[in-house]
C-alpha positions in Angstrom: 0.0 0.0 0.0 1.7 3.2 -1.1 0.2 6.2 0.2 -0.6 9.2 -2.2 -1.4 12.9 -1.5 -4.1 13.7 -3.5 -5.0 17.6 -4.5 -8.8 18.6 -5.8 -9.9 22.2 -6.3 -12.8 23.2 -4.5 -14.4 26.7 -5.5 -14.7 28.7 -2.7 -16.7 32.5 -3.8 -17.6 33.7 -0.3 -16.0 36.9 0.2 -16.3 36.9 3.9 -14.1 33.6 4.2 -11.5 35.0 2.1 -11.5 38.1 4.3 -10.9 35.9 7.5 -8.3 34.0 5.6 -6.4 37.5 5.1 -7.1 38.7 8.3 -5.9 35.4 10.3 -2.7 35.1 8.1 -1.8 38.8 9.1 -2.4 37.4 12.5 -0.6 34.8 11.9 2.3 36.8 10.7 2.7 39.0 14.0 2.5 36.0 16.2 5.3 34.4 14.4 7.2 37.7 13.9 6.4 38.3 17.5 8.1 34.6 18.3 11.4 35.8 16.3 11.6 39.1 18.0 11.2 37.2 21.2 14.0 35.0 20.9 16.4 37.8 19.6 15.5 39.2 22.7 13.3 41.9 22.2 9.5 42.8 23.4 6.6 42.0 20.3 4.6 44.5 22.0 7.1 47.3 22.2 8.4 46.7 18.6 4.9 46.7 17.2 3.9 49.5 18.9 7.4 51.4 18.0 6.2 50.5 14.1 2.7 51.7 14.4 4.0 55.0 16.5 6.6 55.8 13.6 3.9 54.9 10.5 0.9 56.7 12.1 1.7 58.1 14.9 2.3 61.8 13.9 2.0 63.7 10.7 5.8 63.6 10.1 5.1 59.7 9.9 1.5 60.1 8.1 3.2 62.0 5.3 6.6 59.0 4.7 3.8 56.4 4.8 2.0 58.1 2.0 5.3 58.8 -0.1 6.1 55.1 0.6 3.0 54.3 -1.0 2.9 55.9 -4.2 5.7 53.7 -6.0 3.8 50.6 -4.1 0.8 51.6 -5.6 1.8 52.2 -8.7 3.5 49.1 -9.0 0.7 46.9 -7.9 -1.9 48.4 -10.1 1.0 47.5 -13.1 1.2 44.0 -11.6 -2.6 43.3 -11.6 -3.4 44.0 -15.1 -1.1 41.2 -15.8 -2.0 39.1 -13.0 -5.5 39.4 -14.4 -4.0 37.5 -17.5 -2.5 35.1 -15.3 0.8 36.4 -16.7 3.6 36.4 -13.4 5.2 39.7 -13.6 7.8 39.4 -11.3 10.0 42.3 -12.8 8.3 45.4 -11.7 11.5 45.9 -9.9 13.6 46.0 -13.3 10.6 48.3 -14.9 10.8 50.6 -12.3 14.6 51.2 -12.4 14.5 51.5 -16.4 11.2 53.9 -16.2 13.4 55.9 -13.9 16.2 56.4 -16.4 14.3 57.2 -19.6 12.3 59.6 -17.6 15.9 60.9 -16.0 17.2 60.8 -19.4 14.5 63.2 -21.0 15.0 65.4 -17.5 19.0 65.6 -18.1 18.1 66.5 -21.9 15.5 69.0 -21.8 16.6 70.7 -18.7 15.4 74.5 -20.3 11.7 73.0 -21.0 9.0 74.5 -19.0 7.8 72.0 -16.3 4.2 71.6 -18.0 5.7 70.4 -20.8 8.9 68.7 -19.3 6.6 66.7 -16.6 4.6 64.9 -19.5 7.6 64.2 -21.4 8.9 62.2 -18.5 5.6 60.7 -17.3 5.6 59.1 -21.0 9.1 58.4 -21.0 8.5 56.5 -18.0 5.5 54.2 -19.1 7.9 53.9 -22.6 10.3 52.7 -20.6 8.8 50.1 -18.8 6.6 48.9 -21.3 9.8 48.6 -23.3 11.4 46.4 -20.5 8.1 44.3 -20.1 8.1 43.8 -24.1 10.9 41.2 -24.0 9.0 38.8 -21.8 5.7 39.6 -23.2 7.1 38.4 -26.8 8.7 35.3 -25.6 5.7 34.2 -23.8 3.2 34.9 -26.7 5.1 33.1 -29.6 7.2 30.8 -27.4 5.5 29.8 -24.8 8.8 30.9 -22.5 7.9 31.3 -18.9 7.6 34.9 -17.9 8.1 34.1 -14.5 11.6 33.5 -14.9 12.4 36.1 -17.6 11.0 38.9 -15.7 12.7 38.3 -12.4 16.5 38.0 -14.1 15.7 41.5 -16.4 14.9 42.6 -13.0 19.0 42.5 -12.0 19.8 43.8 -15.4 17.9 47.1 -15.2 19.2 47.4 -11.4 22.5 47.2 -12.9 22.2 49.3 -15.9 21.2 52.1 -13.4 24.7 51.3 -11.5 26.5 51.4 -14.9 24.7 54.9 -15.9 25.3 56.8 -12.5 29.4 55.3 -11.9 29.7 55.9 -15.9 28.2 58.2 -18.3 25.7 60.3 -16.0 28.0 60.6 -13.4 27.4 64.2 -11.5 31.3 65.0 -12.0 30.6 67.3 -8.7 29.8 64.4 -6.5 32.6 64.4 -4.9 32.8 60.2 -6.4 29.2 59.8 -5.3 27.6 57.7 -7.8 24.5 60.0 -8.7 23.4 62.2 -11.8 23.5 65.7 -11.6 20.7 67.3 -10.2 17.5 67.6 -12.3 15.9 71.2 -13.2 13.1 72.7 -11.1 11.1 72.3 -14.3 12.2 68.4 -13.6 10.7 68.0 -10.3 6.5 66.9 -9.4 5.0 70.0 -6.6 5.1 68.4 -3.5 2.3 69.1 -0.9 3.0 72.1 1.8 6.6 71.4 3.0 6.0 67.6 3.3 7.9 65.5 0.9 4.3 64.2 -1.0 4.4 65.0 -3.9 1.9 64.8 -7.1 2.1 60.9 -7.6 0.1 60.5 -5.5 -2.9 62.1 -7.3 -1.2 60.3 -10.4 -1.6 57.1 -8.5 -5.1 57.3 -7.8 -6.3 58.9 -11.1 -4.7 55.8 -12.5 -6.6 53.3 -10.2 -9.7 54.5 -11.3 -9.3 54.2 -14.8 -8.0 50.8 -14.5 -11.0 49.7 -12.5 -12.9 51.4 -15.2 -10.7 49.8 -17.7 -10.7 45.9 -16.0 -14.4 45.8 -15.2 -16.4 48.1 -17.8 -14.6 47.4 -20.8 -14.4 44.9 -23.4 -10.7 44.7 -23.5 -11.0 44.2 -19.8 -13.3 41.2 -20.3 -10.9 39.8 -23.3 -8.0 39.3 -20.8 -10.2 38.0 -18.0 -11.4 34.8 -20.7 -8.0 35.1 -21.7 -6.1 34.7 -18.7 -9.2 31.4 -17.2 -9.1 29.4 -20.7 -6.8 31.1 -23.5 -8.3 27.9 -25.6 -11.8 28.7 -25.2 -10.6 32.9 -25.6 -9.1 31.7 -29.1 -12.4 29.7 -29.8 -14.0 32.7 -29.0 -12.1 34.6 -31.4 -9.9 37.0 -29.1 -6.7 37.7 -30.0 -4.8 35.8 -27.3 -1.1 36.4 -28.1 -2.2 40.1 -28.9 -3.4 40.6 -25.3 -0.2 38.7 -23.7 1.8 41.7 -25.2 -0.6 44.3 -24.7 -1.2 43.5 -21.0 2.3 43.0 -20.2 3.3 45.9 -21.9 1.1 48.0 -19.9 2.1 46.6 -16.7 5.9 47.5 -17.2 5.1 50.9 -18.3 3.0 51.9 -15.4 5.6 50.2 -12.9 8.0 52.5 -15.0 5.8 55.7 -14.3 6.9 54.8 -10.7 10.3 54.8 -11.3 9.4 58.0 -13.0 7.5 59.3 -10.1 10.5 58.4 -7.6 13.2 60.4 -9.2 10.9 63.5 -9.8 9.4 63.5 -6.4 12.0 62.4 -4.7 15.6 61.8 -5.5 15.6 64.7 -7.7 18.1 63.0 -9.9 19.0 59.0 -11.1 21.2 57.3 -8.1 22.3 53.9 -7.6 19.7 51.6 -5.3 16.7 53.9 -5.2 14.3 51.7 -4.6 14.1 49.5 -1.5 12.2 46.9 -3.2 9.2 48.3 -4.5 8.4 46.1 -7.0 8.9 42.7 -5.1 6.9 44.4 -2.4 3.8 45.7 -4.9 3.5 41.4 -5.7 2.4 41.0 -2.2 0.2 43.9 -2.3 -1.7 43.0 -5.4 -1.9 39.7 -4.2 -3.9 41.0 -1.0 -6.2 43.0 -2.5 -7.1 39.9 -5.2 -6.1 42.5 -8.1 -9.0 45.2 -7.3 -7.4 49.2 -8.1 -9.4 50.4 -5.2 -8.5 47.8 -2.4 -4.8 48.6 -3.6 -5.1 51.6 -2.5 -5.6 51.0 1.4 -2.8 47.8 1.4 -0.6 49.8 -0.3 -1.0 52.9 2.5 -0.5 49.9 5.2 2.2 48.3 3.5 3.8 51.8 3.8 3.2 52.3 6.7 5.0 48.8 7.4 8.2 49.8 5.5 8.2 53.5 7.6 7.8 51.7 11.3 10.2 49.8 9.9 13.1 52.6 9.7 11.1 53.2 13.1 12.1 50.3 14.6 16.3 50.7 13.9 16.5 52.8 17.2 15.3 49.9 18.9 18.5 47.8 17.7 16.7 46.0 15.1 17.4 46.5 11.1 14.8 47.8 8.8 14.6 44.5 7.2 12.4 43.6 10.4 9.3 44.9 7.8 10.5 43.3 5.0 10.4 39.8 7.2 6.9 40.5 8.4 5.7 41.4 4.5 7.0 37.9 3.6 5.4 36.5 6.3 2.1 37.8 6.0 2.5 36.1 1.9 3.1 33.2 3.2 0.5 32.4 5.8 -1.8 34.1 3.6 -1.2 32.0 1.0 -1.5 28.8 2.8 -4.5 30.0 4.4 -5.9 30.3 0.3 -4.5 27.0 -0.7 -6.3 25.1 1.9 -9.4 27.1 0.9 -9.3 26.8 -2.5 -7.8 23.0 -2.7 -8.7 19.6 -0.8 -5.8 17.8 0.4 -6.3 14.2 1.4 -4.2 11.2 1.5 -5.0 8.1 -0.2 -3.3 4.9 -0.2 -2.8 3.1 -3.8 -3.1 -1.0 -3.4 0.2 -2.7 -5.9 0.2 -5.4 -7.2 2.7 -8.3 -6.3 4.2 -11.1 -8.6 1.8 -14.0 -7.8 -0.9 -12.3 -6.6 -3.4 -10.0 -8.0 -4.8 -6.4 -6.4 -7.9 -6.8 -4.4 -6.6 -10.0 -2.4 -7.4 -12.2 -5.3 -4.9 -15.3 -5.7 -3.9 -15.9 -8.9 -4.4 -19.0 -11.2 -1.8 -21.9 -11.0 
């Protein structure tokens, strides 16, 4: 009798009991986070409430949480458009570092340009960008079947390096002083930021854009082409949409818009292209699309909380504990969240196969002399 693990989808549509699944595996994720802290010798309680104190805790921390959440925002709303598709864009990350230097590219160009026209130019340099950088994956997938999961995530290392090559190289600010940045972009170059806090206009760019893809993934017919698309390309093809057109299209438009938040990083920001600019924006916007089950709107509130998480992390490094502590928590709340939706969605039993031996049949049944 071998035994055999058997797997068999069960279709589970109630919306409360994937709410509970979310909210237990965040639960899940601070007790075990709290375990770890525990044993490096630290309080749960203390560090959590050091997190939530620096996130939310004043306006100072209000106003990071929100600049933390405009590149997560815009990168999950990229990532769900191909998610819908059930395409794996894992290489926001790269999109967002190559968005960042066409639009720095146009800003170090066109410094003498008036900032209603120089603004656009970058915004759209941006999306180019990271459409561009999606465009490779996107064609192998459509006429070769390669798997975008894999060539998305290694792009991701080469537009991370490209930046490096740029800012040590060729755009090097030559008054640095051998710090591997640009030169300082225009004021023309540069999105208004709110009052004297450091948010800045992508935010407004950020939800403008969720709207119009809700608009754009529930009330239009190209939304409904990649929803067949992405549950039975087959029955899509039968139905006569253009399958391998939409694998590009949606692909494409999920770089470019992680691209626009590259863009919107550099001009809100930095100010000017500089090596390791993001902290992981685009691995962290996977997670976040992933939580709000690909809705624009619902992005909008995990990605606030998710920077919020990345703030009261910086928060917690006067406590003696490195900044990664959020970045831990993040991949624990994925992975308890996860299982909690495997063992929702799937039915896991064990069953054990009967063999047959030489000289005897299955069932107990001798056999013939």
């Amino acid at each position: 009798m071998i035994p055999m693990i058997q797997i068999e989808k069960k279709v589970v549509d109630n919306p409360y009991i994937l709410m509970g699944i979310r909210i237990v595996g965040i639960l899940l994720a601070l007790v075990t986070g709290g375990l770890f802290l525990t044993f490096t010798g630290h309080s749960p309680l203390s560090i959590y409430q050091t997190m939530l104190d620096g996130a939310f805790g004043s306006t100072y921390g209000v106003n990071e949480t929100i600049v933390k959440m405009i590149p997560l925002l815009l990168s999950a709303l990229g990532i769900s458009i191909a998610f819908r598709m059930k395409l794996w864009n894992i290489g926001a990350e790269g999109q967002i570092y190559v968005g960042a230097i066409a639009a720095s590219g146009v800003a170090l160009k066109f410094q003498t340009l008036p900032s209603y026209v120089l603004l656009p130019m970058m915004l759209l340099a941006g999306f180019i960008g990271g459409a561009l950088w999606a465009l490779v994956p996107a064609v192998s997938r459509a006429f070769w079947k390669t798997n975008e999961t894999i060539t998305t995530l290694m792009m991701n290392y080469v537009g991370i390096l490209w930046v490096d090559y740029l800012v040590f190289g060729p755009w090097k600010d030559p008054k640095s002083f051998n710090f591997p940045i640009t030169p300082e972009f225009s004021a023309s170059a540069v999105l208004p930021s709110f009052g004297r806090s450091r948010v800045h206009m992508g935010i407004v760019i950020g939800l403008l854009l969720a709207g119009i893809i809700y608009i754009l993934i529930n009330k239009t017919v190209w939304g409904y082409e990649i929803r067949v698309a992405g549950e039975n390309s087959e029955a899509a093809r039968y139905a006569g949409i253009g399958v391998t057109r939409n694998i590009i299209l949606a692909l494409c438009i999920s770089g470019g818009i992680a691209g626009i938040a590259g863009m919107t990083e550099v001009a809100g920001i930095t100010h000017r292209l500089q090596s390791n600019f993001s902290p992981g924006y685009g691995y962290s916007a996977i997670i976040i699309a992933w939580l709000s089950r690909l809705n624009p709107i619902a992005a909008i509130v995990v990605s606030f909380l998710f920077g919020g998480l990345l703030v009261g992390g910086y928060a917690v490094q006067t406590s003696g504990l490195p900044a990664s502590t959020a970045l831990m928590l993040q991949g624990l709340i994925l992975f308890f969240i996860l299982g909690g939706e495997f063992f929702t969605q799937y039915k896991v039993s064990i069953r054990r196969k009967e063999t047959q031996k030489k000289g005897v049949a299955v069932h107990g049944l001798s056999s013939s002399n």
